[in-house]
SETIPA-720431 format. One record per residue (C-alpha): residue in three letters; y, x, z. Coordinates in steps of 0.2 Angstrom, whole numbers, plus 5000, padded with zeros to 4 digits. Each point is the difference from the previous one (the first is absolute). Layout:
// residues N
SITE_aa_yy_xx_zz
SITE_Ala_Y_X_Z
...
// end
This chain:
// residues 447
SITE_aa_yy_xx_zz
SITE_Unk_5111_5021_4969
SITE_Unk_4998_5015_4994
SITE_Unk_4990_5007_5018
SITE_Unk_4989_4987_4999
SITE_Unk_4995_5005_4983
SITE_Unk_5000_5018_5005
SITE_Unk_4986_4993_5012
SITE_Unk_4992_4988_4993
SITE_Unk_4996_5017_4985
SITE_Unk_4994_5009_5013
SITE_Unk_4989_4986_5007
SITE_Unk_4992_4999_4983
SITE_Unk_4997_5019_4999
SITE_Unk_4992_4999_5018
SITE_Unk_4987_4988_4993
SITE_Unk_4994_5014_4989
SITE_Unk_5002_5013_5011
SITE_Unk_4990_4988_5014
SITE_Unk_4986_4999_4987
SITE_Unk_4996_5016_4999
SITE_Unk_5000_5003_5018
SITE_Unk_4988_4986_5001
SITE_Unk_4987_5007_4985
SITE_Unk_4999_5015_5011
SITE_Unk_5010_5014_4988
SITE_Unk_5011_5007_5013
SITE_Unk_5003_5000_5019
SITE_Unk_5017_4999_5008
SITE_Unk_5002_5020_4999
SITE_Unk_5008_4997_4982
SITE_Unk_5011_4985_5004
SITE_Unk_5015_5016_5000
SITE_Unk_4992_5006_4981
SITE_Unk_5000_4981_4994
SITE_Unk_5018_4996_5008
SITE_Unk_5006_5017_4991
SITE_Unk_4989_4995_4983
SITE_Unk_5008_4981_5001
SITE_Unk_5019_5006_5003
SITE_Unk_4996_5012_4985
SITE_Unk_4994_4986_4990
SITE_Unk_5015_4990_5004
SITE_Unk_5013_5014_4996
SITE_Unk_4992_5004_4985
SITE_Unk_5007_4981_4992
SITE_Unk_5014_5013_4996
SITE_Unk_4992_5010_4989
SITE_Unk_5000_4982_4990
SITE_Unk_5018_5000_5003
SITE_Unk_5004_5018_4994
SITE_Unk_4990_4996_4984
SITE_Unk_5008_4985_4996
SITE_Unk_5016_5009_5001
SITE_Unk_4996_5014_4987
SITE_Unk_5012_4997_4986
SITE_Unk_4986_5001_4986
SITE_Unk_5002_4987_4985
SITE_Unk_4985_4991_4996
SITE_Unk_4994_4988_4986
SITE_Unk_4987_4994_5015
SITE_Unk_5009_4984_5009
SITE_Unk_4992_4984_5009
SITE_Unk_4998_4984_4990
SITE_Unk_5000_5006_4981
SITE_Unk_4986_4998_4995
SITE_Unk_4982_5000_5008
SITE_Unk_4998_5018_4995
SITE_Unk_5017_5006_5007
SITE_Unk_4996_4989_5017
SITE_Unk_4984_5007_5001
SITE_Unk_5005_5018_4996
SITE_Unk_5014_5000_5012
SITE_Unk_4986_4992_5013
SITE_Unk_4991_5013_4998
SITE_Unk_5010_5016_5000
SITE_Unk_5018_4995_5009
SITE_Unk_4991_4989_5013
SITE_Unk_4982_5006_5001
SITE_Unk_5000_5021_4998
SITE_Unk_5017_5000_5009
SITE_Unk_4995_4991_5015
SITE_Unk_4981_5007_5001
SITE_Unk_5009_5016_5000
SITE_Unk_5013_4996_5013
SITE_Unk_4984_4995_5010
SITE_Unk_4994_5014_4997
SITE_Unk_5010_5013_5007
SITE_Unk_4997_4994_5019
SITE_Unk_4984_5003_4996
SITE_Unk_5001_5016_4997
SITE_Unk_5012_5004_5011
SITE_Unk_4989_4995_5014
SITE_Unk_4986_5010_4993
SITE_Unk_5007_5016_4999
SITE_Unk_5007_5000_5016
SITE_Unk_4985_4991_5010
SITE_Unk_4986_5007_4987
SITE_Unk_4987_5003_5017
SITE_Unk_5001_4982_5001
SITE_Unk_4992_4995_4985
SITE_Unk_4982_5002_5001
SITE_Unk_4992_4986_4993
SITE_Unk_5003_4990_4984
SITE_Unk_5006_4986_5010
SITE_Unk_5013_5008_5005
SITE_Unk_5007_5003_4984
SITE_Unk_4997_4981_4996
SITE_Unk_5012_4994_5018
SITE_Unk_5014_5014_4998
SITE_Unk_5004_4994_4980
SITE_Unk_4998_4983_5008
SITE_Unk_5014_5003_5015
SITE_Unk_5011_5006_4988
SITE_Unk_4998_4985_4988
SITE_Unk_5004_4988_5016
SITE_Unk_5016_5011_5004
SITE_Unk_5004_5001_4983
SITE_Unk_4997_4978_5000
SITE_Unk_5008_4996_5015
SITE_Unk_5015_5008_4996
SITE_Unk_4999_4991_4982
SITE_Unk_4997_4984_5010
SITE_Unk_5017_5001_5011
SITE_Unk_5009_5001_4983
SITE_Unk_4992_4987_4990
SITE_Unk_5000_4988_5017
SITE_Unk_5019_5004_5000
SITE_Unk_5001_4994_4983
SITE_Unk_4990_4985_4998
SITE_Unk_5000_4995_5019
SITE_Unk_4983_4996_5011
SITE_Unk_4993_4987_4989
SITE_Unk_4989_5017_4989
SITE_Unk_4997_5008_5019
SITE_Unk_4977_4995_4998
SITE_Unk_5000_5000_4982
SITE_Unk_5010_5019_5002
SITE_Unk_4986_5004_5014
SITE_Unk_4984_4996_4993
SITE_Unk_5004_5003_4983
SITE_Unk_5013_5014_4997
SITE_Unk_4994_5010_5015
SITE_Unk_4982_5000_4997
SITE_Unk_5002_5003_4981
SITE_Unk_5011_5015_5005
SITE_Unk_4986_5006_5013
SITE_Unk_4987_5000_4983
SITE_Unk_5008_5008_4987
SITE_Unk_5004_5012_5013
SITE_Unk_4981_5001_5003
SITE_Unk_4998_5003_4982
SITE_Unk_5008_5018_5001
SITE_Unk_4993_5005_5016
SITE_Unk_4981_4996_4992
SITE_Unk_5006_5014_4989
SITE_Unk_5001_5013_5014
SITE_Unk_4984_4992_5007
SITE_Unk_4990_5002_4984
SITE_Unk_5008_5017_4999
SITE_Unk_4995_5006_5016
SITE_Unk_4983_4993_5007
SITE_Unk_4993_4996_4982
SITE_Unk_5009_5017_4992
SITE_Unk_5005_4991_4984
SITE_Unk_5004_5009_4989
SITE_Unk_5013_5005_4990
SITE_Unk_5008_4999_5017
SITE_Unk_5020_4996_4996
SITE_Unk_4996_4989_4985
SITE_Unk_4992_4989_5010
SITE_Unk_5012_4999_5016
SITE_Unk_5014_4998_4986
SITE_Unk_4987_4985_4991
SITE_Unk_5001_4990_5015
SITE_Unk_5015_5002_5004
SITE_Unk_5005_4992_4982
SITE_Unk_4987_4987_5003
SITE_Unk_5009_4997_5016
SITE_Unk_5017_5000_4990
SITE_Unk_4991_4989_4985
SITE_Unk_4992_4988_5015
SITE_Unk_5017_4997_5006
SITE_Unk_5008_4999_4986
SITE_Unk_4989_4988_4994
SITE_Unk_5002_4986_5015
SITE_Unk_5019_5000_5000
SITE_Unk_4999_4999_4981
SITE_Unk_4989_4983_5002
SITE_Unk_5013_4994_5013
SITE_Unk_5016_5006_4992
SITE_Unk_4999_4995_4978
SITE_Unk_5008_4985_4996
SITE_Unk_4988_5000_4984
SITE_Unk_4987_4995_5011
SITE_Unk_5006_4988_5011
SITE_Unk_4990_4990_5013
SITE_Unk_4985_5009_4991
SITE_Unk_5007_5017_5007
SITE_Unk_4999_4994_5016
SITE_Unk_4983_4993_5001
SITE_Unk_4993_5014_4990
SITE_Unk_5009_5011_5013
SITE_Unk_4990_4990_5013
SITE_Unk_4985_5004_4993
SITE_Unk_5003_5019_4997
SITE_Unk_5005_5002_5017
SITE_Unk_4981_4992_5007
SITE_Unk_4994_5012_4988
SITE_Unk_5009_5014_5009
SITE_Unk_4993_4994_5018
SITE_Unk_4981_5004_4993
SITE_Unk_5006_5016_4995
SITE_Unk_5008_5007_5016
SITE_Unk_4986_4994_5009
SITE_Unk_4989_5010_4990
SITE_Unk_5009_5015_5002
SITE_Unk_5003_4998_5019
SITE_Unk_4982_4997_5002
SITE_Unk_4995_5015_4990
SITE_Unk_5012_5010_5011
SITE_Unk_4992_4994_5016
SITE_Unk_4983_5005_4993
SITE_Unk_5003_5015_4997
SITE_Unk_5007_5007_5018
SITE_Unk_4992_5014_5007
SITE_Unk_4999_4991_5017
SITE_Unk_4991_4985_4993
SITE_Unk_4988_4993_5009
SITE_Unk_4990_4981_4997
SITE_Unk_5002_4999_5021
SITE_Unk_5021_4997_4994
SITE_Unk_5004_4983_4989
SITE_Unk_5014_4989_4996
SITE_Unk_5001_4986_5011
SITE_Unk_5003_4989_4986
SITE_Unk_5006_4983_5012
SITE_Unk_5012_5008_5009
SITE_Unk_5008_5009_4985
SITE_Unk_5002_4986_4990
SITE_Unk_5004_4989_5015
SITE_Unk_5017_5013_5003
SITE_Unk_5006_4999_4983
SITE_Unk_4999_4979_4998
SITE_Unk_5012_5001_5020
SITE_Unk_5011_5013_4993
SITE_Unk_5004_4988_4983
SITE_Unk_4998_4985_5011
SITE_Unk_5017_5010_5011
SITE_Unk_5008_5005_4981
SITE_Unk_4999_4982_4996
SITE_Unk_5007_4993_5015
SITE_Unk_5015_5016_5001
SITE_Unk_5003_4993_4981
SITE_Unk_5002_4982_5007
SITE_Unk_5010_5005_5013
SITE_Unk_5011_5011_4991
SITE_Unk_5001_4987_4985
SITE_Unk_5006_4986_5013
SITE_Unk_5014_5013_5008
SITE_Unk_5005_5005_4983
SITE_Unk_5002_4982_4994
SITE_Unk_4991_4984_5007
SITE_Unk_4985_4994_5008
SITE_Unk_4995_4990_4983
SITE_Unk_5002_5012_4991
SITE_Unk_4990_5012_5011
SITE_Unk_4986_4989_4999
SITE_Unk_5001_4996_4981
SITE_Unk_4999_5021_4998
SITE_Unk_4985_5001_5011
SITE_Unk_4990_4986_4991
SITE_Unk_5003_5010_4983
SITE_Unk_4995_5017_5010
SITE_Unk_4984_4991_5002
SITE_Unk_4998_4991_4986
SITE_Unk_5002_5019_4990
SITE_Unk_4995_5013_5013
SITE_Unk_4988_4991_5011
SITE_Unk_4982_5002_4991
SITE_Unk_5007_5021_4996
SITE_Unk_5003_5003_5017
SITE_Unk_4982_4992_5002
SITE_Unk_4991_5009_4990
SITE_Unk_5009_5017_5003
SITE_Unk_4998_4998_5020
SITE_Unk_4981_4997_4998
SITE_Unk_4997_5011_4984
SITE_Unk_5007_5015_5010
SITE_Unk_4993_4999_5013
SITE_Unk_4981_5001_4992
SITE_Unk_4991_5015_4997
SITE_Unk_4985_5009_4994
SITE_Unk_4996_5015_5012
SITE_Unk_4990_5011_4988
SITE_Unk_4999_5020_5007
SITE_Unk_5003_5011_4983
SITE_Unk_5003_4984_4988
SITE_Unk_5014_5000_4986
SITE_Unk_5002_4981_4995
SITE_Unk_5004_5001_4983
SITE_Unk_5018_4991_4996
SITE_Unk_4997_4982_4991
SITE_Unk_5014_4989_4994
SITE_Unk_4994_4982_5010
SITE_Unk_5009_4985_5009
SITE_Unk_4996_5004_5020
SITE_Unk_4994_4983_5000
SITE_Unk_4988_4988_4992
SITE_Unk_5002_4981_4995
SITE_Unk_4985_4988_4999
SITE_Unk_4993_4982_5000
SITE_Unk_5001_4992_5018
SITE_Unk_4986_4999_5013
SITE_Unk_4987_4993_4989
SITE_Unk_4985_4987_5007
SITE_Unk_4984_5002_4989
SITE_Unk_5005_4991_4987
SITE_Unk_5019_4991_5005
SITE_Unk_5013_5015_4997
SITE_Unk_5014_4997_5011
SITE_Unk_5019_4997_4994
SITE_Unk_5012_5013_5000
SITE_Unk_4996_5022_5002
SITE_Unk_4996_5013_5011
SITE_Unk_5010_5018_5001
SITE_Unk_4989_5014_5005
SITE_Unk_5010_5014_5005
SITE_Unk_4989_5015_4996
SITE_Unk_4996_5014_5011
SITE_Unk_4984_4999_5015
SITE_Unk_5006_4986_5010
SITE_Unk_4986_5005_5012
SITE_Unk_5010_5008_5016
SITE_Unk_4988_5017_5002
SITE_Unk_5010_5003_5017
SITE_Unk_4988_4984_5005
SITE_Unk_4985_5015_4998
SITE_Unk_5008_5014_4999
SITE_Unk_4999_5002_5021
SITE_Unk_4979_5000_4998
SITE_Unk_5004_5015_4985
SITE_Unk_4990_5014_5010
SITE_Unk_4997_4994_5016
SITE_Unk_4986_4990_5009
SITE_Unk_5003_4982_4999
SITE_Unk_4988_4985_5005
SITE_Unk_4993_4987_4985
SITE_Unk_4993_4982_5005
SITE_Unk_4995_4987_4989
SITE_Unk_5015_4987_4991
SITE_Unk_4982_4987_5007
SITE_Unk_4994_5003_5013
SITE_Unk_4984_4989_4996
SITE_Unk_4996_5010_4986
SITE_Unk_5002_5020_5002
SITE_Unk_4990_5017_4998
SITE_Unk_5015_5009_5010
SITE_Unk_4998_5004_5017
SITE_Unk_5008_4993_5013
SITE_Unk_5018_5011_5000
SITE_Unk_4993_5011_4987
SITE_Unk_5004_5017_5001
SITE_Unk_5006_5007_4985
SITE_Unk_5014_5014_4990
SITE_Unk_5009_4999_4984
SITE_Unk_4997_5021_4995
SITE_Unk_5008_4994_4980
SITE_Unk_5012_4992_4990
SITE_Unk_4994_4998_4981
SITE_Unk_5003_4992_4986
SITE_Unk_4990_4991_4987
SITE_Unk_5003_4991_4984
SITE_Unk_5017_4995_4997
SITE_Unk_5004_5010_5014
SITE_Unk_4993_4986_5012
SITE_Unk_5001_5008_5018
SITE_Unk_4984_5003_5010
SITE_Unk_4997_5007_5018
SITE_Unk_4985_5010_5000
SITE_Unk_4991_4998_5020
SITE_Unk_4988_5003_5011
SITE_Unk_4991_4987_5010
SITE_Unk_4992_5009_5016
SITE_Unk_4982_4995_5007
SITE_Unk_5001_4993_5020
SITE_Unk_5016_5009_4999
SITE_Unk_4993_5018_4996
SITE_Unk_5011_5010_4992
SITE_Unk_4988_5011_4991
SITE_Unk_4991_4984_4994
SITE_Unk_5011_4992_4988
SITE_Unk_4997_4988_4982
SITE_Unk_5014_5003_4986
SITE_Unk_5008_4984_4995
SITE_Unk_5016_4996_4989
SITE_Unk_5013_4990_5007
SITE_Unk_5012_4990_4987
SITE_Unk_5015_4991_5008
SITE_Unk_4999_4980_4999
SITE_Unk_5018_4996_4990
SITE_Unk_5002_4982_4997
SITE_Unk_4996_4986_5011
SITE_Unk_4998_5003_5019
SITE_Unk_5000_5020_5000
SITE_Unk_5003_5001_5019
SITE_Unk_4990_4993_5014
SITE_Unk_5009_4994_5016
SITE_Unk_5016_5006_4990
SITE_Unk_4999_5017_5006
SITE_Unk_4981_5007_4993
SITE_Unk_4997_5001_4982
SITE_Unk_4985_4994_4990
SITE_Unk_4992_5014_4989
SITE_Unk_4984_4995_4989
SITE_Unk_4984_5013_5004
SITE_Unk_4993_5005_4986
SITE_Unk_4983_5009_4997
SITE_Unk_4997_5017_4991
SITE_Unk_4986_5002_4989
SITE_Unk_4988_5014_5004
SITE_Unk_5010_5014_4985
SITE_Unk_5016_4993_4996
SITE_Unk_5013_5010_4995
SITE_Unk_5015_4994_5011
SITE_Unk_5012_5015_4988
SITE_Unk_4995_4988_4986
SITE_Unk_5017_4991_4998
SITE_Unk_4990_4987_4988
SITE_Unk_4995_4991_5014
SITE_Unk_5003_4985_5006
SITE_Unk_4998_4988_5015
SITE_Unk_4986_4991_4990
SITE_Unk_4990_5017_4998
SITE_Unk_4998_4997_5019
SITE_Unk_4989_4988_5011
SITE_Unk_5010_4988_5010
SITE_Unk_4996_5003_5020
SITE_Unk_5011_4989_5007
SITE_Unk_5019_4994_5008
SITE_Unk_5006_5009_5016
SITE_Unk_5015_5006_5008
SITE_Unk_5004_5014_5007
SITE_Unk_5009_5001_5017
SITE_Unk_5005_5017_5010
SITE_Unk_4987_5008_5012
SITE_Unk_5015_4999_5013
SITE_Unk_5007_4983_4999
// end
């Protein structure tokens, strides 16, 4: 078994690697750097295993005492295997320094090594515990190694394209928090004291660690010298990778649970997968896969679920039964518009019995802005008869619930009016400090 589960680790580093392929980070140019980073990773599990062997006598052991667990969490767990990580890291930056030139880059390369470093783990922990922990080890164990991991490279980020200051304090500050993040989710799973608790706690702690890499990746991404609003995430087909890629994990689990035992038991493992991972894999596939594209923005790092609960679809007056879970994020796809961002484009009228547009009219998104609540506008010109030196400026704001495409292929925007002095730099404003024109679509001049 143990080639499948040299495999089936690797397969669940590729989905992560895949991913940022697919968010546009890197071309296939580094796929040698990232092998090279990854095999680092993986190697550096013996740093683990070198420490472990130091014969150094410690009053710090596992299940004492909650302070002892958490303190052996913490520093023999967490600063030991955030430095292990590390070193690959570095390695690679020294060596390969040309290649990082943007703080994304910095973000990916603490990442490769984390998924060497996990897949490694994984072979070992698959060995000893067999295939039934192969999805719950894939979404949780690799993911939460990719984002304490993010939390040391923010440091050399922040350093670098923010110059914060004092420089080493704070590359070694997040580097602890990386250790003391760590530390902190295998404490939740690992204390006896806390039981069942531990584990739903660690549930929780872990959702709150998906809003914080999304954060940081997206503040990376916006601050790329090459960035350009014409580039965005296309957030369907992202999302759409990661949900097939767990759909193959669970179905390799199942299989490998029917080889490794029986066809019962295959399937009672892959009921309790769903019943525990199901809605995490969920909301981690779509949550990162949604992001806000601002040139220049630093997010600021908030501690929130990625997702929010509320009443049922709810008829004036007769609530429905049961809830909703909004995953947050835009859900609006803005590759739908993204193809009309600076180029001439035709606008018609969502009814054609009542319109002020032109038949096919001519117009060009020249800006991308954003308003209150950083509520994304397109800034355009409408052209006269088609003149191109007669135009009327108009904001454009993306339709996002409801029917938001027309023939499933053109989207809906809402025109909206500019009044004679407003100050479209005034980030107070809102779509009701705007005149309502109409609904149109807007379809390619070259169709």
């Amino acid at each position: 078994m143990i080639v499948v589960y040299v495999l089936v680790s690797i397969l669940i580093g590729w989905v992560w690697v895949d991913y940022y392929r697919l968010i546009g980070i890197y071309d296939t140019q580094k796929y040698k750097l990232i092998l090279f980073t990854f095999i680092l990773g993986a190697a550096s599990v013996y740093i683990v295993y070198g420490v472990d062997m130091i014969p150094v006598t410690s009053p710090i052991a596992l299940h004492k005492n909650m302070l002892m667990d958490f303190l052996y969490c913490f520093i023999n767990i967490g600063i030991v295997e955030e430095f292990a990580k590390l070193v690959p890291f570095i390695i690679t930056y020294v060596l390969f320094k040309n290649h990082f030139k943007e703080p994304i880059d910095y973000f990916a390369f603490m990442c490769f090594s984390a998924l060497g470093f996990s897949a490694f783990e994984n072979v070992g922990y698959f060995l000893k515990y067999g295939p039934d922990i192969i999805n719950a080890r894939g979404i949780l164990s690799s993911v939460g190694h990719m984002f304490d991991s993010s939390l040391t490279a923010y440091g050399f980020i922040l350093v670098v394209y923010r110059s914060a200051r004092p420089k080493y304090a704070v590359m070694a500050g997040f580097f602890l928090l990386a250790a003391l993040s760590h530390g902190i989710f295998d404490f939740l799973l690992m204390s006896d004291d806390l039981g069942g608790w531990g584990k739903l706690m660690c549930i929780f702690y872990y959702y709150f660690t998906i809003s914080i890499f999304v954060t940081i990746l997206n503040n990376a991404l916006n601050n790329a010298s090459n960035f350009t609003y014409k580039k965005v995430v296309h957030s369907d087909k992202v999302a759409m990778r990661l949900l097939s890629y767990y759909a193959l994990i669970f179905f390799v689990q199942f299989v490998a649970a029917a080889f490794a035992k029986d066809t019962k038991h295959a399937f009672a493992v892959m009921i309790a997968s769903v019943i525990f991972t199901g809605v995490i894999v969920v909301v981690v596939c779509i949550r990162l896969s949604r992001f806000k594209l601002i040139q220049g923005r630093w997010f600021p790092i908030k501690i929130e679920l990625p997702f929010s609960v509320g009443a049922g679809n709810i008829t004036p007056g007769i609530p429905s039964p049961g809830f909703s879970l909004r995953i947050k994020g835009d859900s609006y796809n803005e590759t739908y518009i993204n193809e009309y961002y600076e180029e001439y484009f035709y606008l018609n009228g969502v009814s054609s019995n009542y319109t002020d547009l032109d038949d096919d009219q001519l117009a060009y998104i020249e800006k991308k802005i954003f308003l209150k609540n950083d509520n994304t506008f397109y800034v355009a010109k409408f052209f006269k008869n088609g003149d191109k030196e007669n135009f009327e400026t108009y904001l454009l704001k993306p339709k996002t619930s409801g029917m938001n495409m027309m023939m499933k292929k053109y989207p809906i925007i809402a025109v909206l009016s500019i009044n004679e002095g407003t100050d479209l730099s005034d980030t107070n404003l809102d779509v009701q400090n705007f005149d309502f024109s109409e609904w149109a679509y807007l379809k390619p001049t070259i169709d």
